[in-house]
PQR file of N, CA, C, O and H, with PARSE charges and radii, in Angstrom:
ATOM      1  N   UNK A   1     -53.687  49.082  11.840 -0.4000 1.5000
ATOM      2  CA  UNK A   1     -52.342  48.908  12.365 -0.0000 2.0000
ATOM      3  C   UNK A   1     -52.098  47.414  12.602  0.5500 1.7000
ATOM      4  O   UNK A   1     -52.875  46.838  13.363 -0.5500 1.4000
ATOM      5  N   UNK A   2     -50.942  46.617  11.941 -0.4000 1.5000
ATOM      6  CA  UNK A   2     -50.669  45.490  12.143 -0.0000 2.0000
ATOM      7  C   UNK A   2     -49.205  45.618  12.874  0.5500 1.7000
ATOM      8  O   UNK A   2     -48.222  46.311  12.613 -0.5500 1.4000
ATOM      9  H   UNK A   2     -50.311  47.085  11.323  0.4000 1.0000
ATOM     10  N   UNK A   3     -49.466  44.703  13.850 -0.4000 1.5000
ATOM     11  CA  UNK A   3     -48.220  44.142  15.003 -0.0000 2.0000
ATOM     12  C   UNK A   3     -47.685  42.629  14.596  0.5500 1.7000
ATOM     13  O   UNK A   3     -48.211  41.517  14.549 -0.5500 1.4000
ATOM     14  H   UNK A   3     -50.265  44.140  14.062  0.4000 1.0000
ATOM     15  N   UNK A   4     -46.484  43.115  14.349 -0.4000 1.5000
ATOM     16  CA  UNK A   4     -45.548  41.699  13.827 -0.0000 2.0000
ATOM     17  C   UNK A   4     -45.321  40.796  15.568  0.5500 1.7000
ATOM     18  O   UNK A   4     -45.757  41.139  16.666 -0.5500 1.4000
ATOM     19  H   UNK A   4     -46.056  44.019  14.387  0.4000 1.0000
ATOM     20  N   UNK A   5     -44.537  39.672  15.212 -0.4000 1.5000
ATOM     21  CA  UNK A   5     -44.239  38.748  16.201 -0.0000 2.0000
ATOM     22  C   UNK A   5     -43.514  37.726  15.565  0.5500 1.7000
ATOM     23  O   UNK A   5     -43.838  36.685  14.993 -0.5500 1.4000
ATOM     24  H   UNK A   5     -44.182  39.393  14.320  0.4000 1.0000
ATOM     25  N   UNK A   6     -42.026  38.513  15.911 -0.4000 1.5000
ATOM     26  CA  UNK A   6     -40.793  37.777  15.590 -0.0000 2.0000
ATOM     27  C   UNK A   6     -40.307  36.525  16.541  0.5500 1.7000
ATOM     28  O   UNK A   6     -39.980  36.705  17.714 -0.5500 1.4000
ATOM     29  H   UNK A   6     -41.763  39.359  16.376  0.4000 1.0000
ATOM     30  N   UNK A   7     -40.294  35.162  15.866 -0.4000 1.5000
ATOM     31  CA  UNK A   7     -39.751  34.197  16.858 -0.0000 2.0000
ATOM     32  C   UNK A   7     -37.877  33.877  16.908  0.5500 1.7000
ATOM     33  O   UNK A   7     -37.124  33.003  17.338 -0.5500 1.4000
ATOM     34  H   UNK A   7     -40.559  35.016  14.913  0.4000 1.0000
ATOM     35  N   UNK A   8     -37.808  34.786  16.405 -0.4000 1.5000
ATOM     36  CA  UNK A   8     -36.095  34.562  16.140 -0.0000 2.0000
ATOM     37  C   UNK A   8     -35.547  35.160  17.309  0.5500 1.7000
ATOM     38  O   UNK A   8     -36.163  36.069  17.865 -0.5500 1.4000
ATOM     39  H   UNK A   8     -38.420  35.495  16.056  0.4000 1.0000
ATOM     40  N   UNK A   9     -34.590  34.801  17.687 -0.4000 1.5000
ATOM     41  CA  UNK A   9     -33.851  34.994  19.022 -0.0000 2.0000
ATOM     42  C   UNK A   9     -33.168  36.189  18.800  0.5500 1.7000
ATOM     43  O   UNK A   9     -32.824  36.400  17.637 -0.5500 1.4000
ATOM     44  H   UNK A   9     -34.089  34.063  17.235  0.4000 1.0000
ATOM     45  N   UNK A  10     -32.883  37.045  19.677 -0.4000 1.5000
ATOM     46  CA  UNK A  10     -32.057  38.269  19.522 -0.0000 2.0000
ATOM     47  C   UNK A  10     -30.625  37.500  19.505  0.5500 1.7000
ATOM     48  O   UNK A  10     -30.274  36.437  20.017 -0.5500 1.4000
ATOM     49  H   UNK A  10     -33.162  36.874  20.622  0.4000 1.0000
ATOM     50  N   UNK A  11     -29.922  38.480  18.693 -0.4000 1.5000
ATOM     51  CA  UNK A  11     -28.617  38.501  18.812 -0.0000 2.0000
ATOM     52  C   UNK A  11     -27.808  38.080  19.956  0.5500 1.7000
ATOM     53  O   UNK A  11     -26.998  37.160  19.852 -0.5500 1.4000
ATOM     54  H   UNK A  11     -30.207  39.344  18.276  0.4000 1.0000
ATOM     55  N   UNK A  12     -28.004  38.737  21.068 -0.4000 1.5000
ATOM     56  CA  UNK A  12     -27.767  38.544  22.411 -0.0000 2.0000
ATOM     57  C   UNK A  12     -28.025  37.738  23.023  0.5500 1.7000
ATOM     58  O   UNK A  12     -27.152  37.144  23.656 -0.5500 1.4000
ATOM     59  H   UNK A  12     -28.662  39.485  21.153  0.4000 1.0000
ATOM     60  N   UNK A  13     -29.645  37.301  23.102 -0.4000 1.5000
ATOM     61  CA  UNK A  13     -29.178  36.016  23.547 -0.0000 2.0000
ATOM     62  C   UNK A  13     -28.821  34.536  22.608  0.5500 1.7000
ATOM     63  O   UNK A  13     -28.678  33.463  23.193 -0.5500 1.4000
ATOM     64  H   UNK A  13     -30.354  37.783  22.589  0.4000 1.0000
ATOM     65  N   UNK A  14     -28.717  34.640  21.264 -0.4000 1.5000
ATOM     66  CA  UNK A  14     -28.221  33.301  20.682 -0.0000 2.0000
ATOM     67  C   UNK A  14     -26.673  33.561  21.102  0.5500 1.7000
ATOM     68  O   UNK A  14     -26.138  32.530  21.510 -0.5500 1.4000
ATOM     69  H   UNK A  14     -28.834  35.512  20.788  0.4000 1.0000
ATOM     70  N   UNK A  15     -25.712  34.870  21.095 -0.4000 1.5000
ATOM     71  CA  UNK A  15     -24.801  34.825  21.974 -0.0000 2.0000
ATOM     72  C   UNK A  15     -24.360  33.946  23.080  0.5500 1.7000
ATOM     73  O   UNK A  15     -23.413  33.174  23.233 -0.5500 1.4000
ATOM     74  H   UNK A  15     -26.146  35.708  20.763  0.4000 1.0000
ATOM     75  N   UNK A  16     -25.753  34.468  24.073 -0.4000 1.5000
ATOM     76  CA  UNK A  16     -25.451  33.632  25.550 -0.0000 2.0000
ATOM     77  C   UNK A  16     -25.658  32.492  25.535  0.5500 1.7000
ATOM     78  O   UNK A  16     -25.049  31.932  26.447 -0.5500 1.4000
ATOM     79  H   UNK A  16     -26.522  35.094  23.948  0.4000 1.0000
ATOM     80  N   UNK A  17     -26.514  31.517  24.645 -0.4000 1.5000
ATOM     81  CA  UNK A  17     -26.558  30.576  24.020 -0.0000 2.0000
ATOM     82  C   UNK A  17     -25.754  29.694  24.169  0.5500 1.7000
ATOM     83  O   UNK A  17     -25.710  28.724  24.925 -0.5500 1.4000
ATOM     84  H   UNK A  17     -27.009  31.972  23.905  0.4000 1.0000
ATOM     85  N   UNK A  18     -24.706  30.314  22.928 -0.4000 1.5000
ATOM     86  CA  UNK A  18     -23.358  29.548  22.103 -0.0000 2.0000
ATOM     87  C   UNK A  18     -22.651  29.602  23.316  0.5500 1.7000
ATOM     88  O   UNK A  18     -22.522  28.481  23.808 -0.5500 1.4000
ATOM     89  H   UNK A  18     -24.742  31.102  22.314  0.4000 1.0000
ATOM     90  N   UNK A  19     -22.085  30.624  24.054 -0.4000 1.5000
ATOM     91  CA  UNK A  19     -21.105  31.020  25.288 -0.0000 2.0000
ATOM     92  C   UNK A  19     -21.586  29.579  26.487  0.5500 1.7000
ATOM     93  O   UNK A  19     -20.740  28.929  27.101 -0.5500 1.4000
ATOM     94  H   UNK A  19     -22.189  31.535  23.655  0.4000 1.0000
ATOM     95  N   UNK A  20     -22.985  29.359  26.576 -0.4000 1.5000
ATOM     96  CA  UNK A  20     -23.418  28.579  27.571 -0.0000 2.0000
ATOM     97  C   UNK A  20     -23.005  27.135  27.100  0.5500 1.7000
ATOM     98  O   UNK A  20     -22.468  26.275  27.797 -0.5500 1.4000
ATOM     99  H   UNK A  20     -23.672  29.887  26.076  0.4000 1.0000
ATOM    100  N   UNK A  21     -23.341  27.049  25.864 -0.4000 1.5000
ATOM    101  CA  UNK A  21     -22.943  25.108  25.368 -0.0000 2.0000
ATOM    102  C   UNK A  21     -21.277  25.484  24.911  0.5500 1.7000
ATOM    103  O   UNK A  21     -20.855  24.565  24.210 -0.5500 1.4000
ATOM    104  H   UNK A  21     -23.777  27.747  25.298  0.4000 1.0000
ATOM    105  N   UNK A  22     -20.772  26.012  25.010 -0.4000 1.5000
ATOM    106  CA  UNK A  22     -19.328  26.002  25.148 -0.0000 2.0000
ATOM    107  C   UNK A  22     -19.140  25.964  26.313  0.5500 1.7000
ATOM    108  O   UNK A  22     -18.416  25.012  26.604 -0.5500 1.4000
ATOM    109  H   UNK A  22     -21.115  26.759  25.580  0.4000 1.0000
ATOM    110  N   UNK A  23     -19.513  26.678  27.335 -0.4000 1.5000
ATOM    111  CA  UNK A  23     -18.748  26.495  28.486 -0.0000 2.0000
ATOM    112  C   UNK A  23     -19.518  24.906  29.372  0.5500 1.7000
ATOM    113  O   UNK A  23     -18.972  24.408  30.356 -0.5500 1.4000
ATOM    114  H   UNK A  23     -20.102  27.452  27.099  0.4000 1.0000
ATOM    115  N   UNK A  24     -20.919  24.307  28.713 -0.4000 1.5000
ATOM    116  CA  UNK A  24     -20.930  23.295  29.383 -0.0000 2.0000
ATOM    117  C   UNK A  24     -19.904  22.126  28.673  0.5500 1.7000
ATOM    118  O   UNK A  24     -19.239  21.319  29.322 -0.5500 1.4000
ATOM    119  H   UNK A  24     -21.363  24.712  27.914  0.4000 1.0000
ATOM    120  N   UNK A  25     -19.938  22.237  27.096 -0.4000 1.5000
ATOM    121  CA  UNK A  25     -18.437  21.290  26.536 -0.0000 2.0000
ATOM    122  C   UNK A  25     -17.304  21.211  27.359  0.5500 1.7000
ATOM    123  O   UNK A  25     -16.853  20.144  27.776 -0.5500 1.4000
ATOM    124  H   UNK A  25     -20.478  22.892  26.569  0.4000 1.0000
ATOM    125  N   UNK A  26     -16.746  22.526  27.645 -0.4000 1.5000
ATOM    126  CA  UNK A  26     -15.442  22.634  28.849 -0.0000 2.0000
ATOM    127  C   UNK A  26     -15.834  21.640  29.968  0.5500 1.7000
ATOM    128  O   UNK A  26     -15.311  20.538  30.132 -0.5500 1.4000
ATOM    129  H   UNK A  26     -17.112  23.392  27.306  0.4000 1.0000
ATOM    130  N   UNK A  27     -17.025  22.286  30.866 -0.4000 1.5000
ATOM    131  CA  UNK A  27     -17.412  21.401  31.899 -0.0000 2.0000
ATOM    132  C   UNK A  27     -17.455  19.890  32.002  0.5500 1.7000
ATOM    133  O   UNK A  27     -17.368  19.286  33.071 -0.5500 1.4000
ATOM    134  H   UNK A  27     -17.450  23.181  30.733  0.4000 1.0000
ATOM    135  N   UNK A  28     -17.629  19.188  30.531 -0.4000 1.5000
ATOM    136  CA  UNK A  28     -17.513  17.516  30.135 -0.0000 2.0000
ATOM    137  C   UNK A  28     -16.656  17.421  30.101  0.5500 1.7000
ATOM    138  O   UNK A  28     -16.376  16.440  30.790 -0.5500 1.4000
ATOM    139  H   UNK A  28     -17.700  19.679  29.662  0.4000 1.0000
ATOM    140  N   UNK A  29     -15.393  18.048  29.489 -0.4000 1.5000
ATOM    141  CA  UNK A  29     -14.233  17.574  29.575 -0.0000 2.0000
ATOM    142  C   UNK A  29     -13.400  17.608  30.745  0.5500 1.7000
ATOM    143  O   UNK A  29     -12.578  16.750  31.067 -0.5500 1.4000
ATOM    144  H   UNK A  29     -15.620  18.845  28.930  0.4000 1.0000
ATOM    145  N   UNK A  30     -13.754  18.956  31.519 -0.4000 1.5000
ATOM    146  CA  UNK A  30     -12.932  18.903  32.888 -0.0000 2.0000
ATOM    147  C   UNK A  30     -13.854  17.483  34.009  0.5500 1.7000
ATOM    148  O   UNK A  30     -13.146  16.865  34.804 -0.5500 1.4000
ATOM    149  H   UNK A  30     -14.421  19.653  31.258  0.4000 1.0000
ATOM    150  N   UNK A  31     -15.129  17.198  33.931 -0.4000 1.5000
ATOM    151  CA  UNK A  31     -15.732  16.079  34.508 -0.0000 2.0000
ATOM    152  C   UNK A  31     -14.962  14.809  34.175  0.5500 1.7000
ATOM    153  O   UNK A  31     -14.461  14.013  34.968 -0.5500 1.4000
ATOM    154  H   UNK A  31     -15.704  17.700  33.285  0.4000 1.0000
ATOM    155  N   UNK A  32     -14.968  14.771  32.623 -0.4000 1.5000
ATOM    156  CA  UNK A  32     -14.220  13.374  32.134 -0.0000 2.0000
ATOM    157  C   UNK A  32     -12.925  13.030  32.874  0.5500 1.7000
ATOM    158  O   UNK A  32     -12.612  11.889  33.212 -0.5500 1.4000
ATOM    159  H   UNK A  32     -15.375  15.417  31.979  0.4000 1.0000
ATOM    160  N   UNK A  33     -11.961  14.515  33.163 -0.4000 1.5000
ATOM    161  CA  UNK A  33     -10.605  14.158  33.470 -0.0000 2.0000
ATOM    162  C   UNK A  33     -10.619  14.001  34.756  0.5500 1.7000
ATOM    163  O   UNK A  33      -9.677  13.375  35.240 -0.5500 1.4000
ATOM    164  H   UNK A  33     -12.216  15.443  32.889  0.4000 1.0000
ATOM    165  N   UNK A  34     -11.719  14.540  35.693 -0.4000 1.5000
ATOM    166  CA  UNK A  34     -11.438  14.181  36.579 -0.0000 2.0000
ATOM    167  C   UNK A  34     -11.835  12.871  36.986  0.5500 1.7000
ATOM    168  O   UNK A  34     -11.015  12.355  37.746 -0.5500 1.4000
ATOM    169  H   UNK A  34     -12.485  15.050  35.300  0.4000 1.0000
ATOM    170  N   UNK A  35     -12.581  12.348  36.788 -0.4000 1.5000
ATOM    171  CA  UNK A  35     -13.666  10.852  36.922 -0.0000 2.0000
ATOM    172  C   UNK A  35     -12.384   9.777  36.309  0.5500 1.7000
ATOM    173  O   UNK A  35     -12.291   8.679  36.857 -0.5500 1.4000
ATOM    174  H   UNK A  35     -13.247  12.768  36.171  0.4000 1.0000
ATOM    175  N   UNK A  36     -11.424  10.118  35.186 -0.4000 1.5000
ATOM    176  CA  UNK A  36     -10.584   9.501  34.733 -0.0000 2.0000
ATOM    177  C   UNK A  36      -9.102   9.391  35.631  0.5500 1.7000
ATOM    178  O   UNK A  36      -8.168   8.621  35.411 -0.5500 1.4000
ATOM    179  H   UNK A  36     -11.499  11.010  34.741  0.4000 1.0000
ATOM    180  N   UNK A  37      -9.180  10.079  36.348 -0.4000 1.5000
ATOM    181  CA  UNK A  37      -8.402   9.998  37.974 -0.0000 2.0000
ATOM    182  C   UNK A  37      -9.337   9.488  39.146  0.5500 1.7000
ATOM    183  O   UNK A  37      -9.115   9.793  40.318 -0.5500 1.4000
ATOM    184  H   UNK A  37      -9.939  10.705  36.528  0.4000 1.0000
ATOM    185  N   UNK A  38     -10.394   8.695  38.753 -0.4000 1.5000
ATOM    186  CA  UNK A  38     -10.849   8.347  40.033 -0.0000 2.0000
ATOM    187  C   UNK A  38     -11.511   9.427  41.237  0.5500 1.7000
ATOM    188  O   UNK A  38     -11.455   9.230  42.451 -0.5500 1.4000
ATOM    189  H   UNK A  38     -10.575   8.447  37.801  0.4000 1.0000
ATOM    190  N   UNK A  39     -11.978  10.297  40.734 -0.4000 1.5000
ATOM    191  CA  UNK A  39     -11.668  11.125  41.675 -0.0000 2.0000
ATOM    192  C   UNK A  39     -13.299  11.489  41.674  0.5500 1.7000
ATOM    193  O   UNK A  39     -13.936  11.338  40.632 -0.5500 1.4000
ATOM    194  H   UNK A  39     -12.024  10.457  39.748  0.4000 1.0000
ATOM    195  N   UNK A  40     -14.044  12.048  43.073 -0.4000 1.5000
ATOM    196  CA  UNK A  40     -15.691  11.738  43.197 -0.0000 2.0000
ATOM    197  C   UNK A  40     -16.255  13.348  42.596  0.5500 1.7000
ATOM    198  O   UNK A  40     -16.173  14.388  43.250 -0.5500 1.4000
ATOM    199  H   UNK A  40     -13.527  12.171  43.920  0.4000 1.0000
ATOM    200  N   UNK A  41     -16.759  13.239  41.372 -0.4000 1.5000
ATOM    201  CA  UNK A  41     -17.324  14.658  41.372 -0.0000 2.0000
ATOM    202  C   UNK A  41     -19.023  14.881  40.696  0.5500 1.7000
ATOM    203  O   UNK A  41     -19.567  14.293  39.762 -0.5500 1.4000
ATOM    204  H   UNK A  41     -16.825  12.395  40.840  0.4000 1.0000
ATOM    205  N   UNK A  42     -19.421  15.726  41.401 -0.4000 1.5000
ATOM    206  CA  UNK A  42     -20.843  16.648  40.855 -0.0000 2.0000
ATOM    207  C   UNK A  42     -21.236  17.100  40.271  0.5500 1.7000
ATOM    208  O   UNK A  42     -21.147  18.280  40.610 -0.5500 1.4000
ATOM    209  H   UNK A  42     -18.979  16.204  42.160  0.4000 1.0000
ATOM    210  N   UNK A  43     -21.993  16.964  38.982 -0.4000 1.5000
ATOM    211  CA  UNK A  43     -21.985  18.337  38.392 -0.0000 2.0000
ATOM    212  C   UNK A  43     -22.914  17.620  37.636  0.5500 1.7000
ATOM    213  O   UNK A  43     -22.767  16.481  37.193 -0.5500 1.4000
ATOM    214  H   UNK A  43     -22.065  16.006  38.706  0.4000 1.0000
ATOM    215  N   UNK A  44     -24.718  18.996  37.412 -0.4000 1.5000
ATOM    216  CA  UNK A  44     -25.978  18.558  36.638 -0.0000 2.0000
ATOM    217  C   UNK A  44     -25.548  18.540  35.029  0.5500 1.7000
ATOM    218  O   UNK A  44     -26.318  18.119  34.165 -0.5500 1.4000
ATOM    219  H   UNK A  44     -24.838  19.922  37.772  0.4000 1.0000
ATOM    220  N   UNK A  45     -24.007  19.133  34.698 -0.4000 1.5000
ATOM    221  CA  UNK A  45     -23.777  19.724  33.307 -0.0000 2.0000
ATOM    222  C   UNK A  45     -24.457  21.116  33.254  0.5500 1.7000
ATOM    223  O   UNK A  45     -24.649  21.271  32.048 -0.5500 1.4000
ATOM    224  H   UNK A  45     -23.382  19.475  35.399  0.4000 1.0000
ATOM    225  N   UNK A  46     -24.752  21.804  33.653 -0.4000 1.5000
ATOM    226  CA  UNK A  46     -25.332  23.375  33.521 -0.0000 2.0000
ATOM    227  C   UNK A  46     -24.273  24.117  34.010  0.5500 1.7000
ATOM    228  O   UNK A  46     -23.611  23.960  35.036 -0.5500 1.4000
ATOM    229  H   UNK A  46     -24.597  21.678  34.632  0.4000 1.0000
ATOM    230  N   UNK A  47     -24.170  25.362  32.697 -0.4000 1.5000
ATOM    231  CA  UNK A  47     -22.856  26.173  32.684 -0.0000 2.0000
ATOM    232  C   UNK A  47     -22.644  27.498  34.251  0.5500 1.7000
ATOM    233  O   UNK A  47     -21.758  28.205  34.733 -0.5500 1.4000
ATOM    234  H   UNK A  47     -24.708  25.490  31.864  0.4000 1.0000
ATOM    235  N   UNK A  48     -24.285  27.120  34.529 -0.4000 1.5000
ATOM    236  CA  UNK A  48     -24.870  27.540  36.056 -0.0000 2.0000
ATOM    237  C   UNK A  48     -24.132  26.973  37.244  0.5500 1.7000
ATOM    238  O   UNK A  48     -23.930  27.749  38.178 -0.5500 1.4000
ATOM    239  H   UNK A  48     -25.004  26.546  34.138  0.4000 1.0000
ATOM    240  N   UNK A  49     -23.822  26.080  37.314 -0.4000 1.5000
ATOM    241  CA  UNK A  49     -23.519  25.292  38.696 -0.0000 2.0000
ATOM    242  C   UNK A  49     -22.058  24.842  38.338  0.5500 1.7000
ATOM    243  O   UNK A  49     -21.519  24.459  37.299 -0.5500 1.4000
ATOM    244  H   UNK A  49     -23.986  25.450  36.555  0.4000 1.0000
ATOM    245  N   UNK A  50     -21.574  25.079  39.843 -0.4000 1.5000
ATOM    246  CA  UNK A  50     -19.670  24.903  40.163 -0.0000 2.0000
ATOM    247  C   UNK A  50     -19.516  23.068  39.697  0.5500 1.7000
ATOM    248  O   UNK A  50     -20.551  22.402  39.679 -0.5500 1.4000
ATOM    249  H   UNK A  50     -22.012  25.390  40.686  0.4000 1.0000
ATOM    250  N   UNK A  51     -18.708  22.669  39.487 -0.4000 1.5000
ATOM    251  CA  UNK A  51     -18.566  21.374  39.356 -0.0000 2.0000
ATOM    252  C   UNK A  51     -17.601  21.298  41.039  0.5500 1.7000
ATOM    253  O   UNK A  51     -16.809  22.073  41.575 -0.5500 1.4000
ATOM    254  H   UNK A  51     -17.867  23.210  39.501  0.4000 1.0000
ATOM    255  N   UNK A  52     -18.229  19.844  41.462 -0.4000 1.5000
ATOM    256  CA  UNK A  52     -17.890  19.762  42.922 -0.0000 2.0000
ATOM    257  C   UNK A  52     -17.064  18.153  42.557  0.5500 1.7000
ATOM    258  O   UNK A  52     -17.292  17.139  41.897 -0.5500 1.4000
ATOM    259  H   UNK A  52     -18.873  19.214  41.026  0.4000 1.0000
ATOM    260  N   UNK A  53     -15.797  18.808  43.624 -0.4000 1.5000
ATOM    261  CA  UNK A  53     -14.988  17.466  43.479 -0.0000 2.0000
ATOM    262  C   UNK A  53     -14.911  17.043  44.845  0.5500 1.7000
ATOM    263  O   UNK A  53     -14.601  17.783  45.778 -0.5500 1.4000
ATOM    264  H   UNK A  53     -15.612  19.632  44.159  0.4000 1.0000
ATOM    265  N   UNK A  54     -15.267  15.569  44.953 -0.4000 1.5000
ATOM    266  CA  UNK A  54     -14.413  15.541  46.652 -0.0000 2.0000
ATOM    267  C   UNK A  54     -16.106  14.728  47.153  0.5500 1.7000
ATOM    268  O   UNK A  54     -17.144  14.831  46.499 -0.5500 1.4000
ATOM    269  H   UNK A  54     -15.519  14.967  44.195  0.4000 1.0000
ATOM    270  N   UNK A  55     -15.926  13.923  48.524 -0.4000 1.5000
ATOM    271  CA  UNK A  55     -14.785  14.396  49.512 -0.0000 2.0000
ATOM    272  C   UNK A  55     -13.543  13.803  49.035  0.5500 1.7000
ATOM    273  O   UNK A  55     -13.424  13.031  48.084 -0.5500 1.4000
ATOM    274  H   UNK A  55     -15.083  13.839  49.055  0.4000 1.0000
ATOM    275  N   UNK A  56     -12.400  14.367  49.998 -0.4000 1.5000
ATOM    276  CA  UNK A  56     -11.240  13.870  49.279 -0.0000 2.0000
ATOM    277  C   UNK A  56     -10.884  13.471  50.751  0.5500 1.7000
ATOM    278  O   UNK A  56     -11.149  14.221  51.691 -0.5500 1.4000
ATOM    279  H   UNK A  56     -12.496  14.995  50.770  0.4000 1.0000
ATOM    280  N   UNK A  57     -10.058  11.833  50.964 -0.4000 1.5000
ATOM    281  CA  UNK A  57      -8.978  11.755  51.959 -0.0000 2.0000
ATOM    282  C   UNK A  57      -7.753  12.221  51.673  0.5500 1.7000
ATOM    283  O   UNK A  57      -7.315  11.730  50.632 -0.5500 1.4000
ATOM    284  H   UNK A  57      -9.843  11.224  50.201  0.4000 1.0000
ATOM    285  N   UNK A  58      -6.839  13.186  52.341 -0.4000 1.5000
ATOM    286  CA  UNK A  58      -6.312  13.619  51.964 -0.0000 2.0000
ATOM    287  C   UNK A  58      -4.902  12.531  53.018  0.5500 1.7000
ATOM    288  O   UNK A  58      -4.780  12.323  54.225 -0.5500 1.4000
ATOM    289  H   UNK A  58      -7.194  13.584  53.187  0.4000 1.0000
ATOM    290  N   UNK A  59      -4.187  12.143  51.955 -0.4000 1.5000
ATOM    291  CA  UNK A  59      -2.732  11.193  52.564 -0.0000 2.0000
ATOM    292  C   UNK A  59      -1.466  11.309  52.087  0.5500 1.7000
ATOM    293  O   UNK A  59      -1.244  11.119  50.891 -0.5500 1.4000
ATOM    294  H   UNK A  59      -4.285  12.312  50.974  0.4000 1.0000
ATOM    295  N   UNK A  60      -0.785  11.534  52.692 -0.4000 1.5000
ATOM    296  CA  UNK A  60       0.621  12.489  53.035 -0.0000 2.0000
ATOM    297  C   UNK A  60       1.320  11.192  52.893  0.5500 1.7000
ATOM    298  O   UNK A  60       1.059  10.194  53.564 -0.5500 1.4000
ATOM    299  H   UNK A  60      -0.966  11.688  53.664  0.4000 1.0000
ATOM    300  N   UNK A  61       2.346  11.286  51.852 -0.4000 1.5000
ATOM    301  CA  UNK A  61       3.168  10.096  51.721 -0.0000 2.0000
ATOM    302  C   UNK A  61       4.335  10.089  52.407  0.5500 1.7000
ATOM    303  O   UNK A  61       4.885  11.179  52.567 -0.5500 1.4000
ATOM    304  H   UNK A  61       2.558  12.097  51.307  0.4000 1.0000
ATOM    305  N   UNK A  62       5.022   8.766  53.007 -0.4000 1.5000
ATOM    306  CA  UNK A  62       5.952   8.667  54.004 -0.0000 2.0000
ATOM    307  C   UNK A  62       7.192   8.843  53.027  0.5500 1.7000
ATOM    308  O   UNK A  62       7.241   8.345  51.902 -0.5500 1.4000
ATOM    309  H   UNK A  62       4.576   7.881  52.876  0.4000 1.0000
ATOM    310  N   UNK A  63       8.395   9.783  53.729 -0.4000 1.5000
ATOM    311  CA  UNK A  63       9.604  10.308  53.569 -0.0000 2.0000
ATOM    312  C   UNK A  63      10.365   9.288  52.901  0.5500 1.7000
ATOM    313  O   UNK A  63      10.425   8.503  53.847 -0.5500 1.4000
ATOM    314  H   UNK A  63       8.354  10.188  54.643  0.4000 1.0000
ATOM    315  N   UNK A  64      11.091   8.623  51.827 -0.4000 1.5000
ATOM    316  CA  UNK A  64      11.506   7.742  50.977 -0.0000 2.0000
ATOM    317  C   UNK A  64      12.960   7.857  51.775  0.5500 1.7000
ATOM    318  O   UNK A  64      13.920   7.177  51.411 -0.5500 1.4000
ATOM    319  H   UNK A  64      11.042   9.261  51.058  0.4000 1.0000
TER
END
């Protein structure tokens, strides 16, 4: 009796894969736009972790 040993990825996960480096692409671009407003944010790039913006002062502009 011979036992094979396939190194090819299941279906499923080269799926979760593709789904994961797409959604970290999204994550660069929403980082870029925000960093391109100046604005302080977090994020390791892993489709795992929230991207964190802030702190933010928040300033209320005077009545024109």
């Amino acid at each position: 009796m011979t036992t094979s040993c396939s190194t090819r990825a299941s279906p499923a996960r080269t799926v979760q894969g593709r789904v994961a480096e797409q959604d970290e692409e999204i994550g660069r671009r929403i980082e870029a736009a925000l960093r391109a407003q100046h604005l302080p944010v977090e994020w390791n790039g892993s489709s795992q972790q929230r991207i964190s913006v802030g702190p933010l002062t928040w300033q209320r502009r005077l009545p024109a």
